[in-house]
LUMMI-831017 format. One record per residue (C-alpha): residue number from 1; chain; residue in one letter; x, y, z. Coordinates in Angstrom, 2 decimals. Example, Ala and Ser with C-alpha at 12.3 -4.5 7.8 and 13.67 -1.06 7.14 Angstrom:
2
num, cadena, residuo, east, north, up
1, A, A, 12.30, -4.50, 7.80
2, A, S, 13.67, -1.06, 7.14
END
This chain:
378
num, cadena, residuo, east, north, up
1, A, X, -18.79, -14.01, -31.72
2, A, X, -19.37, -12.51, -35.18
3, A, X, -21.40, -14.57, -37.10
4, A, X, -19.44, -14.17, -40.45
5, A, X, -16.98, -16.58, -38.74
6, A, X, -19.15, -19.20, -38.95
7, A, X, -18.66, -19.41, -42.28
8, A, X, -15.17, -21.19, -41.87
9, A, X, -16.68, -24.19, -39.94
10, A, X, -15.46, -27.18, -40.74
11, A, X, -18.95, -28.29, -42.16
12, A, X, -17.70, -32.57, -42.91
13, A, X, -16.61, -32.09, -38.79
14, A, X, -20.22, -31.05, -38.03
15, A, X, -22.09, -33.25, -40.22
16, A, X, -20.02, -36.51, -39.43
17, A, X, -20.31, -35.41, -35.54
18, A, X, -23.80, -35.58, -35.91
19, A, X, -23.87, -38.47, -37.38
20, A, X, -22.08, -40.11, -35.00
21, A, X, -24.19, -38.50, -31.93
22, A, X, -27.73, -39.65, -33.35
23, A, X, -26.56, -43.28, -33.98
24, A, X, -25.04, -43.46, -30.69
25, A, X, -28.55, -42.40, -29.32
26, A, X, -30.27, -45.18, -31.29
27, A, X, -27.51, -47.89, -30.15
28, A, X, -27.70, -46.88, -26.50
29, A, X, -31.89, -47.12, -27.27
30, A, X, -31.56, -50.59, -27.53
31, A, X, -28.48, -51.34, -25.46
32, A, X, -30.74, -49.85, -22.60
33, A, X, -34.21, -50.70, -22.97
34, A, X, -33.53, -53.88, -21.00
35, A, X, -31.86, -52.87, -17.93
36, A, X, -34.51, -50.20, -16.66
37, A, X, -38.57, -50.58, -15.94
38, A, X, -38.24, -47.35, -18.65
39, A, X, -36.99, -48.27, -21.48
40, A, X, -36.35, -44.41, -22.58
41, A, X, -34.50, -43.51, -19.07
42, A, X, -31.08, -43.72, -20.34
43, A, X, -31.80, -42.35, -23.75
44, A, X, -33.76, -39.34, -22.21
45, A, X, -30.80, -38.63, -19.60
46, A, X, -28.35, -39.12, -22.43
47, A, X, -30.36, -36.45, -24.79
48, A, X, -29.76, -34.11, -21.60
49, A, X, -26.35, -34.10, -21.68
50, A, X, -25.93, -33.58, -25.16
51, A, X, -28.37, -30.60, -25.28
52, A, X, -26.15, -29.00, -21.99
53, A, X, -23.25, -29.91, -24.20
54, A, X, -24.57, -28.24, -27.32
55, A, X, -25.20, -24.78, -25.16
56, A, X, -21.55, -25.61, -23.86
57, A, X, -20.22, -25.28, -27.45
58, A, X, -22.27, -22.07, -28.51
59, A, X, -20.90, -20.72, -25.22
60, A, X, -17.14, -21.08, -25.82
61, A, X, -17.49, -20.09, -29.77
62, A, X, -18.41, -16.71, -28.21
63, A, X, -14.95, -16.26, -27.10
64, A, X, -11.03, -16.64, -28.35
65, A, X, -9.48, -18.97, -27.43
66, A, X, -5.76, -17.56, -26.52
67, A, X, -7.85, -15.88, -23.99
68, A, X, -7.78, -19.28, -21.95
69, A, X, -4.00, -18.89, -21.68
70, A, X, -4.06, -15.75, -19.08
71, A, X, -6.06, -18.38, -17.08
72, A, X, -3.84, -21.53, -17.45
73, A, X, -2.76, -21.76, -13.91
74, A, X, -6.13, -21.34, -12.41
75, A, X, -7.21, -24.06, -14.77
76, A, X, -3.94, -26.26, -13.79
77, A, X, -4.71, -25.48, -10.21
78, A, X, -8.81, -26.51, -10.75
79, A, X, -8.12, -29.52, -12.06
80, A, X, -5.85, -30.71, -9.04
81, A, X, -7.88, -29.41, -6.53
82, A, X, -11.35, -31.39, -8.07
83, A, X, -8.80, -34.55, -8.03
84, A, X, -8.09, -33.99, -4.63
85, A, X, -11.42, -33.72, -3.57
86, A, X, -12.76, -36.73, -5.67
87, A, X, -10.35, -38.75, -3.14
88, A, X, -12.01, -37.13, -0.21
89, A, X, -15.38, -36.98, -0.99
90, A, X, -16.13, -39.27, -3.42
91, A, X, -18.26, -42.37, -3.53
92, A, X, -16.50, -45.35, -5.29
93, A, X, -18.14, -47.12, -8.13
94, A, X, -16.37, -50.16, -9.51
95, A, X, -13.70, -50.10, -7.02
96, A, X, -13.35, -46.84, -8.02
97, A, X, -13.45, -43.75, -5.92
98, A, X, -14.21, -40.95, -9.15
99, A, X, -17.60, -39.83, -8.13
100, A, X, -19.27, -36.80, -6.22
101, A, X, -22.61, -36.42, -5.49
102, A, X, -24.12, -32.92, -4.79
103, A, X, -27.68, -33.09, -3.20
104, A, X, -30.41, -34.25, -5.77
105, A, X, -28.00, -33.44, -8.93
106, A, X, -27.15, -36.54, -11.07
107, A, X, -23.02, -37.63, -9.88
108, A, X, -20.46, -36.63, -11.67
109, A, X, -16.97, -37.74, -12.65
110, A, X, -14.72, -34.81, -12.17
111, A, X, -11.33, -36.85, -13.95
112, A, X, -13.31, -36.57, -16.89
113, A, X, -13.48, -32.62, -16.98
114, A, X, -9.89, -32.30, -15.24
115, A, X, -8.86, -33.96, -18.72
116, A, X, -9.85, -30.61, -20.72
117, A, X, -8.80, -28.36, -17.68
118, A, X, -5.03, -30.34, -18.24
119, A, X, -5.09, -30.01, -21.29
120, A, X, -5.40, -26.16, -21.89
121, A, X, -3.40, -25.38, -18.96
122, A, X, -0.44, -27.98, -20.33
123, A, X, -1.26, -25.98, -23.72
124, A, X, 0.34, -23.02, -22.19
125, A, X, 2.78, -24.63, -20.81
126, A, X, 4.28, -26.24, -23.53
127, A, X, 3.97, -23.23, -25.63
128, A, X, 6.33, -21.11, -23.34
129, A, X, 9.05, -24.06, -23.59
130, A, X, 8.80, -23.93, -27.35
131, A, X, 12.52, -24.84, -28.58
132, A, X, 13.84, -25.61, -24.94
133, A, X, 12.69, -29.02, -24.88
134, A, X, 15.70, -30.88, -26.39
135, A, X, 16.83, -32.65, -23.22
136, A, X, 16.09, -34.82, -20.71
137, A, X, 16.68, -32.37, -18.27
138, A, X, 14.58, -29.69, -20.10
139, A, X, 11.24, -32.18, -19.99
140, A, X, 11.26, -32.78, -16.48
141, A, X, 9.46, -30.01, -15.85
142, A, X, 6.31, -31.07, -18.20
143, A, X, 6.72, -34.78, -16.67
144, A, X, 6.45, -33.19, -13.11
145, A, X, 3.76, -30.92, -14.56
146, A, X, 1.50, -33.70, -15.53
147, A, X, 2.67, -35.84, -13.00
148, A, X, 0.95, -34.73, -9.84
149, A, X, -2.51, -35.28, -11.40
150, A, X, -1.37, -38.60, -12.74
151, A, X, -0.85, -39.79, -9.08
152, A, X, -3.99, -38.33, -8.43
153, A, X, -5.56, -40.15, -10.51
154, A, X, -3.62, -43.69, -9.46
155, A, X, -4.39, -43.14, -6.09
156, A, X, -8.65, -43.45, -6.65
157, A, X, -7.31, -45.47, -8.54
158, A, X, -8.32, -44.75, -12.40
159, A, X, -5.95, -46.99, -14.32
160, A, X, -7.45, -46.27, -17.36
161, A, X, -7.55, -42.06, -17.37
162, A, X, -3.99, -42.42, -15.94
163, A, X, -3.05, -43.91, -19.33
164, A, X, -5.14, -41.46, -21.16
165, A, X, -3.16, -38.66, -19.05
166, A, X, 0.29, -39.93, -20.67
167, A, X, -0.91, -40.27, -24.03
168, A, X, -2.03, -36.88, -24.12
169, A, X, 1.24, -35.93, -22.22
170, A, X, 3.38, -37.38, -25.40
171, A, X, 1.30, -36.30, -28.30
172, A, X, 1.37, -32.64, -26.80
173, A, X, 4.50, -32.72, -26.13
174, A, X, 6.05, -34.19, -29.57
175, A, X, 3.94, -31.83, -31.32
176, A, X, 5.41, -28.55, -28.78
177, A, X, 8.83, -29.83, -30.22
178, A, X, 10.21, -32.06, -27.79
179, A, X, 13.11, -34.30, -28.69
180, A, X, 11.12, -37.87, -30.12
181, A, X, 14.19, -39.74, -29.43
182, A, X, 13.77, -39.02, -25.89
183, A, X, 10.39, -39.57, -25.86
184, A, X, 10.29, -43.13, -27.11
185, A, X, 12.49, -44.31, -25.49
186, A, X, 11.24, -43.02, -22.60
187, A, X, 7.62, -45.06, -23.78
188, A, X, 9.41, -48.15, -24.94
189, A, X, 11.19, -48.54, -21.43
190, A, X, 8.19, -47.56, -19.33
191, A, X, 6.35, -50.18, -21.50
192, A, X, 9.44, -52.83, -21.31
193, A, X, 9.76, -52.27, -17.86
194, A, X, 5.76, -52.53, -17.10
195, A, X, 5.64, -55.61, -18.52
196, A, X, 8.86, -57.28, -16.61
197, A, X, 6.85, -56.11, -13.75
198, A, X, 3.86, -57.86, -14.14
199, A, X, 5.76, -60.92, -15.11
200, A, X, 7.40, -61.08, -11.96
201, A, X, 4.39, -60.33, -10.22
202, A, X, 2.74, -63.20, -11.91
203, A, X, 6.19, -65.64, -11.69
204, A, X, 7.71, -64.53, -8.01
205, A, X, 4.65, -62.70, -6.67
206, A, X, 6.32, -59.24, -6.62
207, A, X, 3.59, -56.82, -5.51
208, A, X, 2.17, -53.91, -7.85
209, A, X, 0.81, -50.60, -7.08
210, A, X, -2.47, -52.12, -7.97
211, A, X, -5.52, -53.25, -6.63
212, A, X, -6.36, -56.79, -7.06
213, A, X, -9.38, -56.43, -9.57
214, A, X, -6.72, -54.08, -11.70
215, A, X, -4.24, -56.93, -11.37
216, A, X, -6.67, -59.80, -12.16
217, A, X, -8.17, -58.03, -15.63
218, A, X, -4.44, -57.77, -16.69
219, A, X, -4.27, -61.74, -16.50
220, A, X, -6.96, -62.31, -18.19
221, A, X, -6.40, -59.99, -20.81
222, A, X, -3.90, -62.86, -21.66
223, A, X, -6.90, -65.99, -21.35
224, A, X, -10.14, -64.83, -20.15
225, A, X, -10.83, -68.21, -19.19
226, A, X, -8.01, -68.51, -17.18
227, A, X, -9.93, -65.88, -14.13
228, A, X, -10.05, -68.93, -11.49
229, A, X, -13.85, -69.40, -12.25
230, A, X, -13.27, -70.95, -15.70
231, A, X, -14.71, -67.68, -16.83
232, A, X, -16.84, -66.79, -14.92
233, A, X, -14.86, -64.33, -13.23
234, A, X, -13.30, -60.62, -13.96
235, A, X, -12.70, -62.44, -17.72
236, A, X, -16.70, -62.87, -17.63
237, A, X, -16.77, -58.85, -19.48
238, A, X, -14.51, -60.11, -22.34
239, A, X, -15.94, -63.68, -23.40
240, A, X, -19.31, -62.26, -23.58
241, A, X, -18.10, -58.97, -25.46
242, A, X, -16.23, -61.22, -28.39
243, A, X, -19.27, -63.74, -28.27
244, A, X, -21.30, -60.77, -29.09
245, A, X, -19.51, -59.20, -31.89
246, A, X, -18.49, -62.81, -33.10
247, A, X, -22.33, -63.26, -33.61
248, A, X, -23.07, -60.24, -35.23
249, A, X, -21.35, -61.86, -38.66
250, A, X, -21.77, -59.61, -41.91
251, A, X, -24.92, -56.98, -40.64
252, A, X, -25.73, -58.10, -37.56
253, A, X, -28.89, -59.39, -35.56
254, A, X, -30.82, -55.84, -35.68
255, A, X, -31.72, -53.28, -33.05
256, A, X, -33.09, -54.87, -30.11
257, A, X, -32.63, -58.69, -31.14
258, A, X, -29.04, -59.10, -29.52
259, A, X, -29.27, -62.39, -27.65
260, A, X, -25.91, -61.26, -25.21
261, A, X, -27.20, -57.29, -24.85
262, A, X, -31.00, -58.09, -24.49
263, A, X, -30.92, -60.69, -22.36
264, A, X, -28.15, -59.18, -20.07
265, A, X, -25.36, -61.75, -20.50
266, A, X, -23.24, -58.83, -21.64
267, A, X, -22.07, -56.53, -18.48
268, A, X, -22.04, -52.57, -18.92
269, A, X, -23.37, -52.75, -22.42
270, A, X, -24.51, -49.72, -22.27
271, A, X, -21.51, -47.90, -21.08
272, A, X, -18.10, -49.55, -21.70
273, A, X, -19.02, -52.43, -23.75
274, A, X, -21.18, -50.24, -25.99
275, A, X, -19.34, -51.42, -29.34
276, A, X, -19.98, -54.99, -28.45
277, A, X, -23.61, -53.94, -28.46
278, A, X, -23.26, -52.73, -32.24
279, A, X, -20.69, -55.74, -33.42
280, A, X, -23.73, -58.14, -31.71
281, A, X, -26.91, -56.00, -33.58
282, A, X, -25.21, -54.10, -36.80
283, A, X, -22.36, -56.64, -37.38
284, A, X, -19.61, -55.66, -39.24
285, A, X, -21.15, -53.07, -41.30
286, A, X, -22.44, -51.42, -38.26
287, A, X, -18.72, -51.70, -36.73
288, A, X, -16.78, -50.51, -39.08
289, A, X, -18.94, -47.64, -39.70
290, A, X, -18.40, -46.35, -36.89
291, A, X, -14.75, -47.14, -36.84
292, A, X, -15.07, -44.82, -40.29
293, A, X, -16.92, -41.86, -38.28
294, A, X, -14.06, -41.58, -36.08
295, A, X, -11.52, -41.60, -38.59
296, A, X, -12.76, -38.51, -39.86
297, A, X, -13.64, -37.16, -36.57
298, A, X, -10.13, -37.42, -36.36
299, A, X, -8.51, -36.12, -39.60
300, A, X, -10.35, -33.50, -39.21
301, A, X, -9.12, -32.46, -35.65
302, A, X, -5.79, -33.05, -37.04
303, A, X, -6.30, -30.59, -40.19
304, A, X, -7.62, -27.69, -37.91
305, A, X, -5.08, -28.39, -35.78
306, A, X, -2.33, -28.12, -38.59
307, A, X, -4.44, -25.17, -39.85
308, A, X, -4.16, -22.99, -36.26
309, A, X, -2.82, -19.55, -36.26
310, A, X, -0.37, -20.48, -33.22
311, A, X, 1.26, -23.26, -31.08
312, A, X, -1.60, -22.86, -28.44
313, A, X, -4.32, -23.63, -30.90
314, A, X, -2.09, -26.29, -32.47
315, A, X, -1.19, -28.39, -28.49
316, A, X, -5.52, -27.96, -27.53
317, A, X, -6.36, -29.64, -30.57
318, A, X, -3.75, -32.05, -30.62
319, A, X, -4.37, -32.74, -27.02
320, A, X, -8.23, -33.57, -27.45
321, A, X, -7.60, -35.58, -30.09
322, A, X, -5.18, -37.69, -28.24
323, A, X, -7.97, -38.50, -25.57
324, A, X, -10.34, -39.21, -28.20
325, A, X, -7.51, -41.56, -29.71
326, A, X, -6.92, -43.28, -26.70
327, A, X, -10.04, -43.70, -25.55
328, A, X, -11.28, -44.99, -29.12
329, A, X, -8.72, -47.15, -29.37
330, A, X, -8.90, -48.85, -25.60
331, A, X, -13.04, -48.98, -25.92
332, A, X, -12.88, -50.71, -29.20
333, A, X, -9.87, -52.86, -28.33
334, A, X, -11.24, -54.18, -24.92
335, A, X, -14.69, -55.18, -26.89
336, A, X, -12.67, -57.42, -29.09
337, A, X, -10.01, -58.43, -26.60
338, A, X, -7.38, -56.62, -27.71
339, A, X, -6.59, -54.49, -24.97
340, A, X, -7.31, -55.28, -21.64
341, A, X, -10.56, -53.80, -20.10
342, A, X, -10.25, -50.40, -17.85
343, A, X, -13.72, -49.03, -18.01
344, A, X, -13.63, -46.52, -20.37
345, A, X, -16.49, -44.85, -22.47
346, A, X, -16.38, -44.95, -26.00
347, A, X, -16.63, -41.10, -27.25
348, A, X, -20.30, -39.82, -28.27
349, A, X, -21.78, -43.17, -28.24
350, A, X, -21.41, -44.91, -24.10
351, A, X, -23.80, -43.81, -22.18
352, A, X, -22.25, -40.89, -19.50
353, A, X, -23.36, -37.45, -18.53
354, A, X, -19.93, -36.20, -17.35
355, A, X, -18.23, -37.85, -20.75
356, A, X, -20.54, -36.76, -23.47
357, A, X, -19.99, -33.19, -21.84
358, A, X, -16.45, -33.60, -21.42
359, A, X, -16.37, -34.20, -25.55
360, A, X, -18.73, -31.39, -26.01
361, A, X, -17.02, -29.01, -24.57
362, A, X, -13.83, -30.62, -26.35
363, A, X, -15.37, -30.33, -29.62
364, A, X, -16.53, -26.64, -28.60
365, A, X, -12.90, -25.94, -28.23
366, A, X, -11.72, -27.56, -31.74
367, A, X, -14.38, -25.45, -33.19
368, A, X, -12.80, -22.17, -31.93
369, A, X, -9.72, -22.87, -33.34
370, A, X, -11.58, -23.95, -36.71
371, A, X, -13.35, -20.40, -37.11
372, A, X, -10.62, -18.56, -35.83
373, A, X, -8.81, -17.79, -39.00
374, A, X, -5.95, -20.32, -40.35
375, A, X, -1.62, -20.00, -39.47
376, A, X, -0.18, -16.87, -40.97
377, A, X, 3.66, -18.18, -39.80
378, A, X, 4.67, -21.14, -37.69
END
């Protein structure tokens, strides 16, 4: 990489990155120092990741980026085959089997990295469609495209990346062109007809293609009280996530005084409930801070998107920034009962080897098609 390009980095998507990564270190610092005998063992693993995420990103800026496209069915192929062998060989965690384990190395969560691999091989994809995506007929081939991983992904079964898998699906493909009549009314039936489901589920007992935990935080997404334990049960996560944040008032209790994070009451607070932690200890400041950081985490993404010198560039950007919507939008939702909870990170700040370099190497990518000179004609 010449080092002249540098020059066109987007410096306010740097600087609010940072930002972002060191107060997510000093969040997870306290949202951690109570559930190990090392109150630094989380932090110090999480400081790992980013630092292997950091020599990620200096790695890819070496490169272009169109060169990825030459390798988009390899990629396509990659990402299937780690989702195959995930289902195979892969310990489950939270009733969910996403995990490998390779001798003494820490586990990882291959979905996580298939969601890059999908997204530059469905790049290329899209872009050779560009203009022959007016019909139904003519976006089959991207629904069966993205399709096979999404059952993948059912079948461990990750309800939560399946959803993030469609919302990139959508965003890529509205932005490749595709008819957005089609499209949503494709998204308000699947949602119409997801919810008739579940209300005959609940009403007449008609089974899902769901496993009963899956099922049960659905229900009480509706009244977390009503979980057959008087709340004590699966809507245990969410009462103590909105008693957290509803605690946290104006600017919160401070680092390390959270009454539901320190003393444990709050599950996962260092992974997916890691906003509750900053609603309960930085209040509302703290909260919508970070809701602030994002926002022009995202803008940003969307302006070097708008700003690439072809479709490819364009879809990869537009892609990432779809997972990062989704998954910012689900994390933060579940924490204040808006959504129901699926177990997923909250980007840069939950605590997760595999995710923090998943959105390294994401934001590695974005940066390539930042330096890489803006759209002559599109």
């Amino acid at each position: 990489m010449e080092i002249k390009r540098l020059k066109f980095i987007d410096k306010s998507y740097v600087i609010t990155l940072l930002i972002l990564l060191i107060f997510g270190l000093v969040v997870l610092t306290s949202a951690s120092s109570s559930i190990s005998s090392d109150p630094y063992f989380y932090l110090k693993k999480q400081i790992t990741s980013i630092v292997l995420g950091v020599i990620a990103i200096i790695i890819i800026l070496r490169y272009e980026y169109v060169e990825l496209k030459q390798y988009s069915w390899f990629l396509y192929g990659l990402a299937v085959l780690m989702l195959i062998v995930v289902l195979v060989l892969g310990e489950e965690v939270r009733g969910t089997t996403g995990w490998i384990s390779i001798g003494p190395l820490p586990a990882i969560q291959p979905a996580e990295f298939t969601k890059i691999l999908l997204i530059l091989a469905f790049a290329d994809f899209l872009e050779r469609r560009k203009g022959e995506l007016n019909t139904l007929a003519q976006m089959l081939p991207c629904f069966a495209y993205m399709g096979l991983p999404f059952i993948l992904i059912m079948l461990q079964p990750d309800l939560g990346t399946a959803l993030v898998y469609i919302a990139i699906t959508l965003v890529m493909m509205y932005a490749a062109g595709a008819n957005p009549k089609i499209l949503f009314t494709l998204l308000f039936s699947a949602v119409l007809l997801t919810v008739l489901l579940f209300l005959a589920h609940v009403h007449l007992g008609l089974p899902l293609p769901l496993e009963d935990y899956q099922i049960k935080r659905l229900i009480v997404f509706l009244d977390p009280y009503n979980d057959g334990q008087g709340g004590r049960g699966p809507g245990w996560n969410t009462i103590q996530s909105l008693v957290a944040i509803g605690s946290g008032g104006l600017t919160g209790k401070g680092l390390f005084n959270g009454t539901q994070v320190q003393l444990n009451f709050l599950p996962e607070h260092h992974t997916d409930f890691i906003y509750a932690v900053i609603g309960e200890e930085l209040g509302f400041v703290g909260a919508v801070f970070v809701i602030i950081l994002y926002g022009i985490l995202i803008l940003r993404a969307v302006n070097i998107s708008y700003n690439a010198k072809e479709l490819y560039g364009t879809l990869m950007v537009l892609g990432i920034t779809a997972m990062w919507l989704f998954h910012i939008f689900e994390s933060i939702g579940m924490s204040i009962g808006l959504m129901p909870v699926t177990g997923i990170p909250l980007p840069f700040l939950s605590y997760g080897g595999s995710s923090m370099l998943t959105n390294l190497i994401a934001v590695g990518l974005i940066l390539n098609v930042n330096i890489r000179g803006k759209k002559i004609v599109f």
